[in-house]
C-alpha positions as CSV (number, residue, x, y, z in Angstrom):
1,X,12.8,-18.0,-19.2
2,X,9.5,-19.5,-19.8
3,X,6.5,-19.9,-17.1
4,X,4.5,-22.5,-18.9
5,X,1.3,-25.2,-18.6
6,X,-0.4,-22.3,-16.7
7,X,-3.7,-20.9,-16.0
8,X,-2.8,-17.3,-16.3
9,X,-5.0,-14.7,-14.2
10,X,-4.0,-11.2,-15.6
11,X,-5.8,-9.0,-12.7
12,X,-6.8,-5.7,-15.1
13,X,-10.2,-5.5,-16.4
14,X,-9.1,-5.3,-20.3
15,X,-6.9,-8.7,-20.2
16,X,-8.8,-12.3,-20.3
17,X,-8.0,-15.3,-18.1
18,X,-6.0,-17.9,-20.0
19,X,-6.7,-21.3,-19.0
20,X,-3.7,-23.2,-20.7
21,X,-0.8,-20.8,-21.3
22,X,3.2,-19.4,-20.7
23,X,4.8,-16.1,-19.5
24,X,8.6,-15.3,-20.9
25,X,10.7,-13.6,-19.0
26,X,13.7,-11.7,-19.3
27,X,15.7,-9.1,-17.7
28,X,13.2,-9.4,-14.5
29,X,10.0,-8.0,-17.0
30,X,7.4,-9.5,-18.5
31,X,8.3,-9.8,-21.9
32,X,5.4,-11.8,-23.7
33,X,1.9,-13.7,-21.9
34,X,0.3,-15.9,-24.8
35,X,-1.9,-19.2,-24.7
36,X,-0.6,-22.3,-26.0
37,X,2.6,-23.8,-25.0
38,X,6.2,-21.9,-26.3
39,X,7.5,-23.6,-29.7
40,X,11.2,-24.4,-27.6
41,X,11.5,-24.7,-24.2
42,X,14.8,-25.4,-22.1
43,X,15.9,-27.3,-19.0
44,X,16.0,-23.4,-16.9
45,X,12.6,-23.0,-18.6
46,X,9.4,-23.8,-15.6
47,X,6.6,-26.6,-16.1
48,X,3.7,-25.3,-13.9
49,X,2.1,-28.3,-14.7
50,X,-1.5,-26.9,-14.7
51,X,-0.7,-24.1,-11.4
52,X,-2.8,-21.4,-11.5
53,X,-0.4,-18.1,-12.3
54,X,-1.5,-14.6,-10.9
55,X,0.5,-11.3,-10.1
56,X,2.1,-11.3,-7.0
57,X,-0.1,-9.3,-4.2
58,X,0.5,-6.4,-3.2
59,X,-0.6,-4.6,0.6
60,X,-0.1,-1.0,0.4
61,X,-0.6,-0.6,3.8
62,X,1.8,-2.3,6.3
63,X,4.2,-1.3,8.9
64,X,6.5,-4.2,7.2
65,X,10.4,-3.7,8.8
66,X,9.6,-1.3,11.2
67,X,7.9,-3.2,13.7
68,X,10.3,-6.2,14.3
69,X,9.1,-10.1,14.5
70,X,9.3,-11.5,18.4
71,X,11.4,-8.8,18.9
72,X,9.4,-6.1,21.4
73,X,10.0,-2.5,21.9
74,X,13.8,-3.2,20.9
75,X,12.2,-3.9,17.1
76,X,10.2,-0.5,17.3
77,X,10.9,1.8,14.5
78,X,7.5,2.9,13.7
79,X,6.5,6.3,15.9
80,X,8.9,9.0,16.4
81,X,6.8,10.7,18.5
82,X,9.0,13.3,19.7
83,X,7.9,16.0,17.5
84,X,4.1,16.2,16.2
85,X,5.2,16.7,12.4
86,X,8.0,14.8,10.8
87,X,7.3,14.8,6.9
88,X,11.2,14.3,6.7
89,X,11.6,11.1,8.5
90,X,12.7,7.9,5.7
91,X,11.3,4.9,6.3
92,X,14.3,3.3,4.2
93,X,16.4,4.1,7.4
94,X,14.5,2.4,9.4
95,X,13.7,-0.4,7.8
96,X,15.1,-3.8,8.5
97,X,15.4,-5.7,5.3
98,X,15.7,-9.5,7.1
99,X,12.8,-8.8,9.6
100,X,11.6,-12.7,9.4
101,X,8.0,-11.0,8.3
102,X,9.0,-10.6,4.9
103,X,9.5,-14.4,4.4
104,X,6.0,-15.1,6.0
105,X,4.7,-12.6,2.8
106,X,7.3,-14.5,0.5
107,X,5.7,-18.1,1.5
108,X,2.4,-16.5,1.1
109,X,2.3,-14.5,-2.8
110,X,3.0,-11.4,-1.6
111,X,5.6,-9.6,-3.4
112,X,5.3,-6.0,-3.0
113,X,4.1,-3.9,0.4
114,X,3.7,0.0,1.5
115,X,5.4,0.0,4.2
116,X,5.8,3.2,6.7
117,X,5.6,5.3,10.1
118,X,2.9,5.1,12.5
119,X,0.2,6.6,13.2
120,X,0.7,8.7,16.4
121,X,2.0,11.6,14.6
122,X,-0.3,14.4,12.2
123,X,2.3,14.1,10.0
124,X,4.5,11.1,10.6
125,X,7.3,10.6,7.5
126,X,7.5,9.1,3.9
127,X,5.7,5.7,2.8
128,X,7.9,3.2,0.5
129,X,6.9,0.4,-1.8
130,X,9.3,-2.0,-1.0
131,X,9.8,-5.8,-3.0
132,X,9.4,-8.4,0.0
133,X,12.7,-10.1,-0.8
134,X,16.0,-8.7,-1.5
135,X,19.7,-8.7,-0.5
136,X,19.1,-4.9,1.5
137,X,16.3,-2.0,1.4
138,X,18.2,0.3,-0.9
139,X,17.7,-3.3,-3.3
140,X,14.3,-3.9,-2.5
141,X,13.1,-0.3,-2.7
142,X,10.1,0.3,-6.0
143,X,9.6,3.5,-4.8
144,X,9.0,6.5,-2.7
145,X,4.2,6.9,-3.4
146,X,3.8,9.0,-0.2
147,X,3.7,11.0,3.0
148,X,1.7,9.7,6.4
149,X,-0.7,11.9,7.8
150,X,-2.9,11.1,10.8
151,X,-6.3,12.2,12.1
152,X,-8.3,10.7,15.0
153,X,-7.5,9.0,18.0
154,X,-4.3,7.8,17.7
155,X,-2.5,11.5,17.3
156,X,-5.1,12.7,20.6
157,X,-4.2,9.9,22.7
158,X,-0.5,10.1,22.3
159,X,-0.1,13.8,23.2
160,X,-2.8,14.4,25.4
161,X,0.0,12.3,27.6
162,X,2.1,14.7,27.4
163,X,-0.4,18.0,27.9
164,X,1.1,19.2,24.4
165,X,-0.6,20.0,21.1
166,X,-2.7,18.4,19.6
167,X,-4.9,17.0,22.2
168,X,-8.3,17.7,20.0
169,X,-9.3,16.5,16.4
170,X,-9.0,20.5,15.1
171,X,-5.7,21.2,16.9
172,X,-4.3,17.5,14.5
173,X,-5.9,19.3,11.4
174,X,-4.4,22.7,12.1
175,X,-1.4,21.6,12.3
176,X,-1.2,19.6,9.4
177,X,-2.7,22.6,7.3
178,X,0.5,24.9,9.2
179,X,3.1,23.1,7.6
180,X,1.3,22.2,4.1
181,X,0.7,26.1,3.9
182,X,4.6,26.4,5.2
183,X,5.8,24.0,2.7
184,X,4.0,26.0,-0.3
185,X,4.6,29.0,0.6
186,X,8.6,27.7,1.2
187,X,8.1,25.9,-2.1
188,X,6.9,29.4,-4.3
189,X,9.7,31.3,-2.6
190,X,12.1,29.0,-4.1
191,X,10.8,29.3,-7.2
192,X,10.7,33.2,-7.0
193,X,14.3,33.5,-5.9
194,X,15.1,31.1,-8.9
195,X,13.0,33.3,-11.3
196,X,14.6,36.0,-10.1
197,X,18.6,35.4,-9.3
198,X,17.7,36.4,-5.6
199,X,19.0,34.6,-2.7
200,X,16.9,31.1,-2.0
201,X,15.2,31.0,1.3
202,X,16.7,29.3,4.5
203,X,16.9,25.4,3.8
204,X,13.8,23.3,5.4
205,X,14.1,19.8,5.3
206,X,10.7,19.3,6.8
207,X,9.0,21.6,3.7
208,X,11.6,19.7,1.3
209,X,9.8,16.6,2.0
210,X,6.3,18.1,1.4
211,X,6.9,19.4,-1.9
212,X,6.6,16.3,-4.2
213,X,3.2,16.3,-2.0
214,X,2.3,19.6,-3.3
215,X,3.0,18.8,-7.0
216,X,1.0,15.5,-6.5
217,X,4.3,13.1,-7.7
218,X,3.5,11.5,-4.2
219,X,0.4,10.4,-2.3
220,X,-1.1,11.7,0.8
221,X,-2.0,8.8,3.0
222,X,-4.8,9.6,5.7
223,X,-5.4,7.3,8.9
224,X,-8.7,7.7,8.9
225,X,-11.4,5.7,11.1
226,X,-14.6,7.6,11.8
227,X,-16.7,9.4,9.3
228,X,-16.0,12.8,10.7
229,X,-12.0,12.3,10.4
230,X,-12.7,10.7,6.6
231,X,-14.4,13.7,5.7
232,X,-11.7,16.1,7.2
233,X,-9.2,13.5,4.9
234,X,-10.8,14.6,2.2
235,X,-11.1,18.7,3.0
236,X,-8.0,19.1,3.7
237,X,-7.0,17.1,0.3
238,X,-8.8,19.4,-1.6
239,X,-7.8,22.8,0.3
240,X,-4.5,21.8,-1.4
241,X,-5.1,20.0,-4.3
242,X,-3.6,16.6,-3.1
243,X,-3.7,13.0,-4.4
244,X,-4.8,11.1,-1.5
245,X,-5.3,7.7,-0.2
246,X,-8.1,6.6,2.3
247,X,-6.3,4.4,4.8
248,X,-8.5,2.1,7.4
249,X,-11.6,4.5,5.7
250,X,-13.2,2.3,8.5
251,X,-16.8,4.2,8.5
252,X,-16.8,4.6,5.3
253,X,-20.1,2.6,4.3
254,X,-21.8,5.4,6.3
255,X,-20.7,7.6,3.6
256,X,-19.6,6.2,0.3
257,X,-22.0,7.9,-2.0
258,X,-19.9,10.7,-0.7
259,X,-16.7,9.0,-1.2
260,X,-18.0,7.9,-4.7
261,X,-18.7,11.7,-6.0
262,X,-15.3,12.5,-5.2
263,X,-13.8,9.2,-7.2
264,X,-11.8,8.8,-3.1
265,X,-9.4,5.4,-3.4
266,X,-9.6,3.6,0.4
267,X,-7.3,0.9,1.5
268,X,-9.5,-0.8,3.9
269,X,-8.3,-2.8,6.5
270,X,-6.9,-4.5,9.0
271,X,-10.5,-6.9,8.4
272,X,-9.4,-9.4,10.4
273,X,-8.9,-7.5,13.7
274,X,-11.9,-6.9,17.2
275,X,-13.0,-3.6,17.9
276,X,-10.4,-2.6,20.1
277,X,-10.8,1.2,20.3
278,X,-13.6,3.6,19.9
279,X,-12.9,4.6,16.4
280,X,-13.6,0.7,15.5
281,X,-17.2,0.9,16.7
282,X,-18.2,1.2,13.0
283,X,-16.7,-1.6,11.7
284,X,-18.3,-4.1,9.3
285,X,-17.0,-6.5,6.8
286,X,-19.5,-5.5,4.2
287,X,-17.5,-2.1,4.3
288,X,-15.3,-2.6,0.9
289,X,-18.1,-3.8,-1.0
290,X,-20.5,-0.8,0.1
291,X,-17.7,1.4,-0.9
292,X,-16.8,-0.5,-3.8
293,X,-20.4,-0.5,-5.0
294,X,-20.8,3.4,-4.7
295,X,-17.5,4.0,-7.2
296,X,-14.6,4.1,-4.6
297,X,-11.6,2.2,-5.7
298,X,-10.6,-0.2,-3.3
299,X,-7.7,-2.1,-2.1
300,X,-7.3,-4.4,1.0
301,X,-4.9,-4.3,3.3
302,X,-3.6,-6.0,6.4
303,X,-2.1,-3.0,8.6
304,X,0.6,-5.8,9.3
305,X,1.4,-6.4,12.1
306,X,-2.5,-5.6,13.3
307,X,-2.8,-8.5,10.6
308,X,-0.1,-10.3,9.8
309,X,1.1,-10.0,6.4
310,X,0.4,-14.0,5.7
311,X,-3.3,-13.3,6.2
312,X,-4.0,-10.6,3.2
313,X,-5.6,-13.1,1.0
314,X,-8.1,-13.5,3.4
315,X,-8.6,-10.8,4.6
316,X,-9.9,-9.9,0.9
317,X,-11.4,-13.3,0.6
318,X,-13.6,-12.2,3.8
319,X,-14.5,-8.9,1.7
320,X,-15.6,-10.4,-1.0
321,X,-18.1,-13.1,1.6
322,X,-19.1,-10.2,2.6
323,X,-20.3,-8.7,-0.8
324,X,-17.4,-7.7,-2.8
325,X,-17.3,-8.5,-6.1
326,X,-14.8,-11.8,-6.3
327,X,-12.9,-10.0,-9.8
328,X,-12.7,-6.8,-7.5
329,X,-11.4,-8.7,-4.5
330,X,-8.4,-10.0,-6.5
331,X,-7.6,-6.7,-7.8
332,X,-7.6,-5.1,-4.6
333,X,-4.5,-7.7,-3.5
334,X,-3.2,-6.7,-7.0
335,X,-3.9,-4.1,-10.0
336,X,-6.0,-1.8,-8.3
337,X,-3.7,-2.0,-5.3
338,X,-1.0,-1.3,-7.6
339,X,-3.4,1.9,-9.2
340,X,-3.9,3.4,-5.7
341,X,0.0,3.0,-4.8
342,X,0.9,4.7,-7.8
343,X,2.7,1.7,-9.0
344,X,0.9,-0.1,-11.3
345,X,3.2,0.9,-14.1
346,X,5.9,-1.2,-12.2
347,X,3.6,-4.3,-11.1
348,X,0.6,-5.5,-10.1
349,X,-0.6,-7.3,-13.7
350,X,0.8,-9.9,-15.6
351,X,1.5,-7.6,-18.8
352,X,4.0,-6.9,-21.0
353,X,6.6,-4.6,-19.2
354,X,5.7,-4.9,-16.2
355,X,7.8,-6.8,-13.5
356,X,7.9,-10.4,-13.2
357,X,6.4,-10.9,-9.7
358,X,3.9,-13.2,-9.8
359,X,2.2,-16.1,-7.7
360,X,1.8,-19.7,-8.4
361,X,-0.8,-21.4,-6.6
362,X,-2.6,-24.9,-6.5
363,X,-6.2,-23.3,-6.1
364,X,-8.2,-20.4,-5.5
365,X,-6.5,-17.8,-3.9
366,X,-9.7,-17.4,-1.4
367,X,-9.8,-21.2,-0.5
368,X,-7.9,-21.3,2.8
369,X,-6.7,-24.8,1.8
370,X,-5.1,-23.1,-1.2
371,X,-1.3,-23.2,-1.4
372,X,1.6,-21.1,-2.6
373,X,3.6,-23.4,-4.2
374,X,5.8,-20.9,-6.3
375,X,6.7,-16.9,-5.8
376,X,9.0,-15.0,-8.5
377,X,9.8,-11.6,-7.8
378,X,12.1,-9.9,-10.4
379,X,12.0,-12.5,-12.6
380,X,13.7,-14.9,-9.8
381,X,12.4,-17.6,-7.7
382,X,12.5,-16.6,-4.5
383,X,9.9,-19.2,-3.0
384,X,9.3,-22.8,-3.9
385,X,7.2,-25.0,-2.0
């Protein structure tokens, strides 16, 4: 299939905008982006008639399927908060593939989220990169990119309830550093009795699920807020060698030449929220630009439902009002989202090999009058306004 009479906006830095041009399709990929117009087309083949083609965005940091739409605490799936440390939960099993939010990010570009546990627990349970359409999750799964972790209020507050640990910032660490060391020293004893034709040691699911952590084939995620709990993101991520993401990184302008000597990634966000709790007080819009600007890559994300999914194109358009550069803005709804995900091999351009999910739109995608008019996912139209 050809997508032509387009003005194509590949997001990476190394490809060029094309103002009159055609995508081919096949098999769900990206198979060829050119200028011009294709020598044959075909009734299946897609006039754009002068639409303005980018890739489909991306939030890689949603709650997406766990927290149902108009559906209250029955539609909670997000915080299993029985047990401080669950790195063995699945979001997949909790997810609920026809929540109506996933048409809202359909109607509005968005064709690939993060989506995962809460925040209430030092270690909460995997993080997915789902598609936003799809006939189930097992379908609409891209892939497993990480393991929650989280530092700050939220783990304090929700335990402090129930006079059990952790009820102070270094109590949430420590326990977090208890079952990384667990899982690694679990992880070498395997290894050992493998080496060795000895016995294994007793199964652990919990240290299971931390070992792709520990050979960095997944992604710590931090909840982090204040400057203090960023820093103890990042400590901790070293102390084990893990590739992390930033999430919230909310006081981070206070210190992104920090952030920028350790080449951090941050997914900042939700922007368009109030203060609502303590660790907010910091708060500015100018934060993804001052952390942009100091060599942190960036993406921008909605924390759906704190911002609801349909709203991540402005939330990044408000970034980029508020400093960001207006080429990094897009990226961080697309390539460098992808980068930080650890997906960008999948989607996230429009290149060669890479899905076909990708966004037609009658304007800018930071004009608020803008409109969707066209979403393909996979190579399929899934939206068409």
């Amino acid at each position: 299939m050809f997508i032509y009479n387009a003005k194509i906006y590949p997001s990476s830095k190394s490809a060029e905008f094309i103002p009159h041009g055609y995508v081919e399709v096949e098999d769900g990929k990206i198979l060829r982006v050119s200028g011009g117009t294709p020598i044959k087309v075909t009734e299946e083949d897609l006039d754009v008639h002068g639409l303005r083609l980018y890739p489909g965005f991306i939030d890689i940091h949603t709650h997406m399927g766990l927290i149902g739409d108009g559906q209250g605490a029955e539609g909670e799936d997000v915080n299993e908060d029985s047990d401080p440390v669950t790195p063995h939960l699945r979001t997949i099993d909790g997810l609920c593939h026809r929540d109506g939010y996933f048409a809202d990010a359909v109607r509005a570009g968005v064709t690939c989220v993060v989506t995962g546990v809460g925040s209430t627990n030092p270690i909460g349970g995997d993080l997915i990169a789902v598609k936003t359409a799809g006939r189930c999750a097992d379908e609409m799964l891209l892939k497993r990119v990480g393991i929650k972790f989280a530092l700050g209020e939220n783990p304090k507050s929700t335990f402090a309830e129930r006079d059990t640990t952790p009820i102070t910032r270094m109590a949430t660490a420590a326990l977090i550093r208890e079952a990384l060391f667990k899982a690694k020293r679990y992880m070498q004893d395997k290894q050992s009795a493998e080496e060795n034709d000895e016995a294994p040691p007793e199964f652990d699911m919990k240290c299971e699920a931390l070992i792709p952590l520990l050979n960095r084939e997944i992604k710590a995620h931090f909840h982090c807020h204040r400057a203090d709990d960023i820093l103890t993101a990042v400590r901790i991520a070293e102390e084990f060698s893990l590739d992390y993401v930033l999430i919230h990184c909310t006081e981070g302008h206070f210190i992104s030449d920090i952030l920028g000597e350790k080449k951090a990634s941050a997914a900042v966000g939700p922007i368009i929220c109030d203060r609502g709790k303590p660790e907010l007080a910091g708060q500015i819009l100018e934060n993804a630009a001052e952390l942009s600007a100091k060599g942190v890559k960036v993406a921008v994300c909605t924390d759906h439902p704190e911002t609801p999914i349909q709203y991540l194109c402005t939330s990044a358009a408000y970034c980029v009002k508020a400093g960001l550069p207006k080429e990094e803005g897009i990226r961080a709804i697309t390539s460098t989202a992808a980068e930080i995900a650890g997906i960008s091999d999948i989607t996230g351009d429009i290149a060669v090999g890479r899905n076909a999910d990708l966004a037609l739109l009658d304007g800018d995608p930071f004009d608020i009058m803008t409109n969707v008019k066209m979403t393909v996912i996979g190579g399929k139209i899934v939206f068409k306004k």
